[in-house]
C-alpha positions, 0 to 999 in steps of 0.5 A: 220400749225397754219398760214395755219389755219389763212389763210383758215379761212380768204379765208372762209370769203372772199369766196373765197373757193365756187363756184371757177374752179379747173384751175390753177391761175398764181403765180409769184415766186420771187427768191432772193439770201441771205446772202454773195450771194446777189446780185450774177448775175450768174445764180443757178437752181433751183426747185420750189415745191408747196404742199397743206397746206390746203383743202376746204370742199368739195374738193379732196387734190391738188397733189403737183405742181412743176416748174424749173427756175433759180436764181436769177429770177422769177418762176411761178406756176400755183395754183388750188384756193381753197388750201392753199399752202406751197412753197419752193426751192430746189437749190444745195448749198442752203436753203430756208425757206418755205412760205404759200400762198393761190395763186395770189387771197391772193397774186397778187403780188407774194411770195419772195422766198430767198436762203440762201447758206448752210455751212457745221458743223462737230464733232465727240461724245463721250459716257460714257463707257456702253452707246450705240452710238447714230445713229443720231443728231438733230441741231436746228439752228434760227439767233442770236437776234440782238436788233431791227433786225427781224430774217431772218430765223426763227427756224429750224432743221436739222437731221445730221447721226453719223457714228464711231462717227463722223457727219456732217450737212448742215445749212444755213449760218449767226451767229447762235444759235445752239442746238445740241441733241442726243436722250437720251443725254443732249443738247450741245449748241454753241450761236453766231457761224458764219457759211459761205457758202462753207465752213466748221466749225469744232465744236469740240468733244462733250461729251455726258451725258445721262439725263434728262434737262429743258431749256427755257428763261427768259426776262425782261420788261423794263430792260436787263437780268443780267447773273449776278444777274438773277438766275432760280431755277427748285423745284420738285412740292408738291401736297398737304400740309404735314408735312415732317421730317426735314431731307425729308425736307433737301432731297427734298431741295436736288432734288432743282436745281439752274442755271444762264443765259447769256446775251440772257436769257438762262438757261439750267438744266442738270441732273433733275429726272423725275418729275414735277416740279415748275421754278422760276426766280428772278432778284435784281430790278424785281418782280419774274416770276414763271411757273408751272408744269414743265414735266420732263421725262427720258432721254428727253428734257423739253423745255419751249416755254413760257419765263418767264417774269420778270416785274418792281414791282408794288405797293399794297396800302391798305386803310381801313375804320375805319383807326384803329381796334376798340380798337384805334389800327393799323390794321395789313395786311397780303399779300398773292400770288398764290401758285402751292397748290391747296386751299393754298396760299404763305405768302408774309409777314404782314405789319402794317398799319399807324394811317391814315389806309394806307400801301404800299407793295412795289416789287410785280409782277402784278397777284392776290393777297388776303389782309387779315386784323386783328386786334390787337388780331389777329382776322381776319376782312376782307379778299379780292381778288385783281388783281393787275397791274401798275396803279391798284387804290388804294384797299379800305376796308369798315369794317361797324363795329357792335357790337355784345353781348348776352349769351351761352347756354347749354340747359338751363344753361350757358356755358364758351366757345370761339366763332369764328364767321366766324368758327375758321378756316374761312378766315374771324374769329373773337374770342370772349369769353363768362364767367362763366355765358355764356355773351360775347360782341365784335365788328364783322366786319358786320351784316348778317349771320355767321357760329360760331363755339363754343368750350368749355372745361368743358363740352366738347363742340364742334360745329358750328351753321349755319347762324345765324342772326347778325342785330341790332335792330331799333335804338339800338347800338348793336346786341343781341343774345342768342345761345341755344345749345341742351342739347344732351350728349353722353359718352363711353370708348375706348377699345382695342382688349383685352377689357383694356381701352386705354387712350389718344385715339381720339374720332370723332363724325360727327354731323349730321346737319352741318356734321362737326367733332367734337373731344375728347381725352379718359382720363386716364381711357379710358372714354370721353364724348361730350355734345351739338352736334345737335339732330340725328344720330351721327356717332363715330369713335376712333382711336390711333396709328395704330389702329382704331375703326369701325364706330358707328351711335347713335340716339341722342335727347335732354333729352333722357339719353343714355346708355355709348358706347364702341368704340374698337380699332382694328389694321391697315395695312399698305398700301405702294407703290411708285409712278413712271415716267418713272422708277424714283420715284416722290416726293411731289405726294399727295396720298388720299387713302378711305376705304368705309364700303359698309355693312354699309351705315351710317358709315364714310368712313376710309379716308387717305392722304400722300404725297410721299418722295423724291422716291416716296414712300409712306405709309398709315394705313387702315383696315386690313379686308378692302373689298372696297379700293379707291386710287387716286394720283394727279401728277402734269403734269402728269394724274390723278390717280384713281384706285380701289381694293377690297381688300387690295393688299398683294404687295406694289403698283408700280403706273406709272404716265403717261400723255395719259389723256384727258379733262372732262368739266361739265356744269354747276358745283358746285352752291352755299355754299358746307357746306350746305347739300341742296346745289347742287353739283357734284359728278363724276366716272371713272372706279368705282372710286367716284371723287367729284367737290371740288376734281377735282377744286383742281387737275385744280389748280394744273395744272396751270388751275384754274376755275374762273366760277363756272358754268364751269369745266373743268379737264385736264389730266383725266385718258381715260374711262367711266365717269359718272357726276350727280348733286344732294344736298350735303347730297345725294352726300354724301351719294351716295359715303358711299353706292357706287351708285348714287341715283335714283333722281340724274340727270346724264350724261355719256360718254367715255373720249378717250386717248387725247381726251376730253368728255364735260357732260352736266345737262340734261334740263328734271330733274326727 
């Protein structure tokens, strides 16, 4: 069908489909005869059909046209223009291979038309005790690959009826690979099975085992697939990070399938869960090919169409200016691969480059790749972006070094502290340390703006500053700083139901201007205390085993001495469920489950994540008076899930991850710095569920669909609904999801997603 497309859209553009009468023009049918009937001279009947493929604008569908000849010989058919046709032959013994053609005007010299005698297969079945016999089976039949020759046929199926348990088909003949499936049975194959006109070839019993299996193939460029050497390994997919137990490590370790190929490339999986899953091939000598998501459902076949290919490895080589990190010491360089986990990446390992600046990392697959650079101390320089292909020149990594000294301090007192310029957790990071009297130096990999965060035990001080001005000044050698935190200190206990102090508790303040979190254990006495957060409203929250505080907002100004808060823990409930594909559990489904306080529109929403076992399960802690729950799950190769409750479920949840979803494209999305609460971003519902931009990126990387533009994105496999999409600054998105609604300044579109479908939203041009 897709042919037919290509060949309407190319009579359009001869135009050829206006302005042409609906009498028929003469095609000539050639009829050849294949295989070991080449040649033949005795006549074979034949019918010829000619069915409309294709219809112009405009135009009525064409009935079918027939014509009767012989074989060999030609056949001529008088076609309407205008129509794309699919012809083909019908001749007792025989089988032909359907042609498409848009009549004598795309085709003046006629079609071949070629009759392949028919074989005839046959065998019998068997099922385990307590299965129902199948009532028919499939045969899948294309010609075995002979290096430098095309394949005649093609791929095809035929649909052979069972009965007491034996069944017979008919297929053209030649040396063939076969399939052979029952619905609901794992697929029996037979590779190079000569099959000869006339004739019949028996096949055999085949036992039937019901299950699910996953087959493909896997090529190699420039080189010969090893049945050997090549091994293909079929993993279920993790959505999210997670720190398992050893021994749910070990089970979903146990869930990981291994199979070999022959020496066509074939692997075939028998007996894999549903799921979705990650295939990886490797082979001695070749970088490794990888394709994800893998769907695999109950009782069905999964058949990945594209092979994977592995391909020669390619060298990666660094160059880095200056040669040696600036305390004369060898640079060390970290390469990183794509990984199927949304904002990870997979280690490929750390090498040390020389004293010229120089390393080579040798048996990487062509793709993308990320370089970081660090320091002898660790500190992260440079991190950088690479696509990597033969012939890729060399990267080279500038590192305009400036240093970079001042002092800390706490109002007007000098603070001991760590500095991570570029935060500690940045992909760039660099750690220098201020003393007792608050002065630190150090060399940074660039002047401009930097994120630091500060962290200081005694006080305890947590915080980042934003974009803060790192430039020497005219003809100095070296950046000078003075980092003035506000003098701002809130202090309180934690208590437990019972009013007792509870120690060890953790305490998280959300600072108001960076809204980050910062954090402080409760000591022995229940007692903590945070100094040097930005002047505002502070939200504190505390939490410890099972039992977690409601949220309380404080005015903080510097200067201005507050009473000690109290921060009184109560206890969670917990909330379980598993996650289903047809009837069997999914492992490795990231599960985010948040808890909005809707009568309290400044207090933090309870937010919490788990990934399921290897059954699908899972199991979170929320309030137990919880009035508002948010739910959603991101099964890869399946649809998102997103419901919501208002109350908390007395019965576990059984969730059904299904694949009916459709596509949502926003235009544009996200702009700019997320972590800067001016910057605009987008905020998304579907059936009362708040979705926001980062989240959906993620949930397209996880299927294999990342966003490279910024100005696009596009989700698939969305659950079908009622979408609303606005764009508004990153405090109002914010603080659209803590209340439950967007704000009366945000600039909106909606529309409905249908089942399979796909709803493209744009900004509206007006804005309010």
């Amino acid at each position: 069908m897709r042919h037919a497309t290509r060949l309407a859209s190319a009579i359009l553009l001869l135009g050829l489909w206006g302005g042409s009468s609906a009498q028929g023009e003469p095609l000539d049918v050639h009829l050849v005869l294949r295989g070991s009937h080449a040649g033949q001279e005795r006549p074979v009947p034949v019918r010829v059909q000619a069915v409309p493929s294709s219809t112009a604008p405009g135009q009525a569908q064409a009935e079918p046209i027939e014509a009767r000849g012989e074989v060999p010989g030609p056949v001529r058919l008088d076609l309407p223009p205008s129509q794309v046709w699919q012809i083909a032959a019908e001749a007792d013994g025989y089988w032909s291979r359907p042609v498409m053609t848009a009549g004598s005007s795309s085709d003046p010299a006629g079609v071949d038309l070629d009759l392949w005698p028919l074989g005839t297969l046959s065998g019998s079945i068997q099922v385990p005790p307590g299965q129902k016999d199948p009532s028919e089976l499939t045969v899948r039949f294309r010609t075995s690959p002979r290096p430098g020759k095309a394949d005649p046929l093609g791929e095809h199926s035929v649909t052979c009826p069972i009965a007491d348990r034996r069944w017979t088909c008919r297929i053209p003949e030649g040396n063939l690979d076969l399939r052979l499936r029952a619905r609901g049975f794992v697929s029996h194959f037979r590779w190079g099975v000569g099959v000869k006109g006339g004739e019949t070839l028996p096949i055999g019993l085949l036992r039937l085992q019901p299950g699910a299996s996953v087959v493909g193939r896997v090529e190699a460029e420039d080189a010969a697939v090893s049945p050997k050497d090549c091994r293909v390994e079929l993993a279920p997919m993790i959505s999210g990070m997670g720190r398992a137990q050893e021994d749910e490590k070990e089970r979903r370790a146990g869930l990981t399938l291994s199979a070999t190929v022959n020496e066509r490339g074939f692997f075939h999986f028998e007996g894999a869960k549903p799921g979705s899953y990650r295939l990886t091939a490797q082979q001695p000598g070749l970088a490794p090919a990888e394709i994800y998501p893998v769907s695999v459902l109950e009782t069905s076949e999964s058949e990945v169409r594209q092979p994977l290919v592995l391909r020669r490895a390619v060298p990666l080589e660094v160059r880095l200016d200056p040669p040696v990190d600036p305390w004369n010491r060898r640079w060390q360089v970290g390469i990183f691969g794509r990984s199927p986990v949304p904002g990870s990446t997979i280690a490929l390992g750390k090498t040390v480059a020389n004293e010229q600046g120089r390393l080579v990392k040798e048996g990487l697959a062509p793709g993308d790749y990320e370089i970081e650079v660090q320091d002898g101390n660790g500190s992260s320089y440079a991190w950088q972006e690479v696509r990597l292909e033969r012939g890729t020149a060399p990267v080279e990594i500038r590192l305009p070094l400036v240093w970079v000294e001042g002092t800390v301090e706490l109002g007007e007192d000098p603070l001991e502290a760590n500095l991570w310029f570029g935060g500690r957790n940045g992909r760039v990071s660099v750690l220098l340390r201020a003393g007792r009297d608050g002065e630190f130096a150090g060399v940074l990999p660039r002047e401009g703006e930097w994120d630091i965060d500060v962290d200081a035990s005694s006080p305890k001080v947590e915080r980042r500053l934003l974009k803060v001005a790192v430039k020497p000044l005219p003809e100095a050698t070296s950046a000078r700083l003075t980092l003035r935190i506000p003098a701002t200190r809130i202090s309180g206990e934690v208590l437990d139901e019972k009013g007792d102090r509870v120690p060890k508790a953790r305490v998280m303040a959300m600072d108001p201007q960076t809204l980050d979190p910062s954090f402080v254990e409760s000591d022995e006495e229940g007692r903590f205390e945070l100094e040097g957060l930005s002047e505002g409203l502070v939200t504190l929250i505390a939490d410890k085993a099972g039992a977690k505080s409601s949220e309380l907002a404080v005015d903080l100004s510097e200067g201005n001495s507050l009473p000690p808060v109290k921060l009184v823990l109560r206890k969670l409930r917990e909330l379980n469920g598993v996650i289903l594909a047809q009837g069997s559990g999914l492992p490795g489904v990231k599960v985010l489950v948040m808890a909005p306080d809707r009568n309290n529109p400044a207090a933090l929403p309870t937010s919490v994540q788990a990934l399921t076992d290897v059954e699908g399960r899972f199991r979170v802690n929320v309030p137990g008076g919880a009035t508002d729950l948010l739910l959603m799950a991101m099964p890869a190769g399946f649809d998102f899930i997103a419901q919501r409750w208002d109350r908390l479920p007395s019965e576990p949840l059984q969730l059904n991850a299904i694949s009916v979803g459709g596509r949502l494209t926003i235009v544009p999305g996200d702009s700019g710095d997320n972590s800067d609460p001016e910057t605009e971003r987008v905020m998304v519902t579907v059936n009362g569920v708040f979705l926001d931009s980062i989240l959906l990126g993620a949930w397209s990387s996880l299927q294999g669909e990342p966003n490279p533009d910024p100005q696009r994105l596009s989700a698939p496999h969305l659950p079908p609904g009622r979408y609303t999409v606005c764009w508004m600054s990153t405090g109002e998105a914010w603080a659209a999801f803590r209340v439950g609604a967007f704000p009366a300044t945000a600039t909106c579109s909606d529309g409905t997603l249908p089942a399979g479908g796909e709803l493209v939203l744009e900004r509206p041009r007006d804005r309010p």
